[in-house]
N, C-alpha and C positions, 0 to 999 in steps of 0.2 A: 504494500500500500504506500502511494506516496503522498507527501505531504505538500498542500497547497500555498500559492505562491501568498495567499494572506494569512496561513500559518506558520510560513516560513519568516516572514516580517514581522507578526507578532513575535515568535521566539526569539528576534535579533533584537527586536525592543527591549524584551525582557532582559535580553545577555546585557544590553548598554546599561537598563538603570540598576542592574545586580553591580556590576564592574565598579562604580565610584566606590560605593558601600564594601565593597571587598579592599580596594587600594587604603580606604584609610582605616579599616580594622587593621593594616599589618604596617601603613608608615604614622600613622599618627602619633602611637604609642615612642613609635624611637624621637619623636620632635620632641615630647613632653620632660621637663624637668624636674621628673617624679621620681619617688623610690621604685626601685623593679619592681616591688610586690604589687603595687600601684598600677604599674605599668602589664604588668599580668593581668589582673582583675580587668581593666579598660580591651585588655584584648579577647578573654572570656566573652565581658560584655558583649563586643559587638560582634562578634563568631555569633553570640544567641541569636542577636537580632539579626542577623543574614539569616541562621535557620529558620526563624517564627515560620516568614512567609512561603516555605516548602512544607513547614507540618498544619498548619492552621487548617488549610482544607480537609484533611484526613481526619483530624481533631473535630473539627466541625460537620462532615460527615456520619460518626461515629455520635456524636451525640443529638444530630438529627437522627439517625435510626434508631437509636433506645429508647430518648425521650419526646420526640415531637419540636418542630419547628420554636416551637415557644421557648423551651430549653436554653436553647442560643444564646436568648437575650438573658437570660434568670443567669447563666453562666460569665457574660457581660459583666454583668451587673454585679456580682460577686467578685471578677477580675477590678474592676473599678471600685471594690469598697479596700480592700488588698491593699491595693497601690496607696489610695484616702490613707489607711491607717497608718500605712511602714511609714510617707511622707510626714504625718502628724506626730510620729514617735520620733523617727529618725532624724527626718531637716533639721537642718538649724538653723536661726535664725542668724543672717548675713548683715541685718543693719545696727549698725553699731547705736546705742542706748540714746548717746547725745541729739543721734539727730532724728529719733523716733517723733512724728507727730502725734498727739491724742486725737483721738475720735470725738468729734463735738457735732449737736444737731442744732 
């Protein structure tokens, strides 16, 4: 079976906007003036996020056939409370005290 000339173009699309996202998972980390172990975790990182978008559809397959369409979003929505909480634990707060505004109505 061969592949059409508008699926041939799609998949060259796809290789172009894969390609930037691969270049700086592997030179970004050597620009940075971080400890290695720093520089490891940053490379981790974005190794994951080149893979999300090859497992997500299988992911998402899988749990449209167990649970139903609706699933999806309840699973969404769950991923989004996750990320809400580590950010609320974990961030820190970046502005320095002096030049904090207060809140006035």
């Amino acid at each position: 079976m061969k592949a059409s000339a508008a699926a041939i173009g799609v998949m060259a699309l796809a290789g172009c906007a894969t390609n930037p996202q691969e270049a700086i998972t592997i030179a970004k980390p050597k620009t940075l003036p971080l400890e290695q172990n720093t520089k490891t975790s940053y490379t981790y990182l974005l190794g994951g996020i080149l893979l999300i978008p090859i497992v997500a559809p299988a992911i998402g397959k899988l749990i449209l056939d167990q649970f139903g369409w609706e699933a999806i979003f309840y699973v969404q929505l769950l991923f989004a409370l996750i990320v809400a909480i580590w950010f609320w634990k974990r961030q820190v707060e970046t502005l320095k005290p002096e030049y904090k505004i207060p809140f006035s109505g």
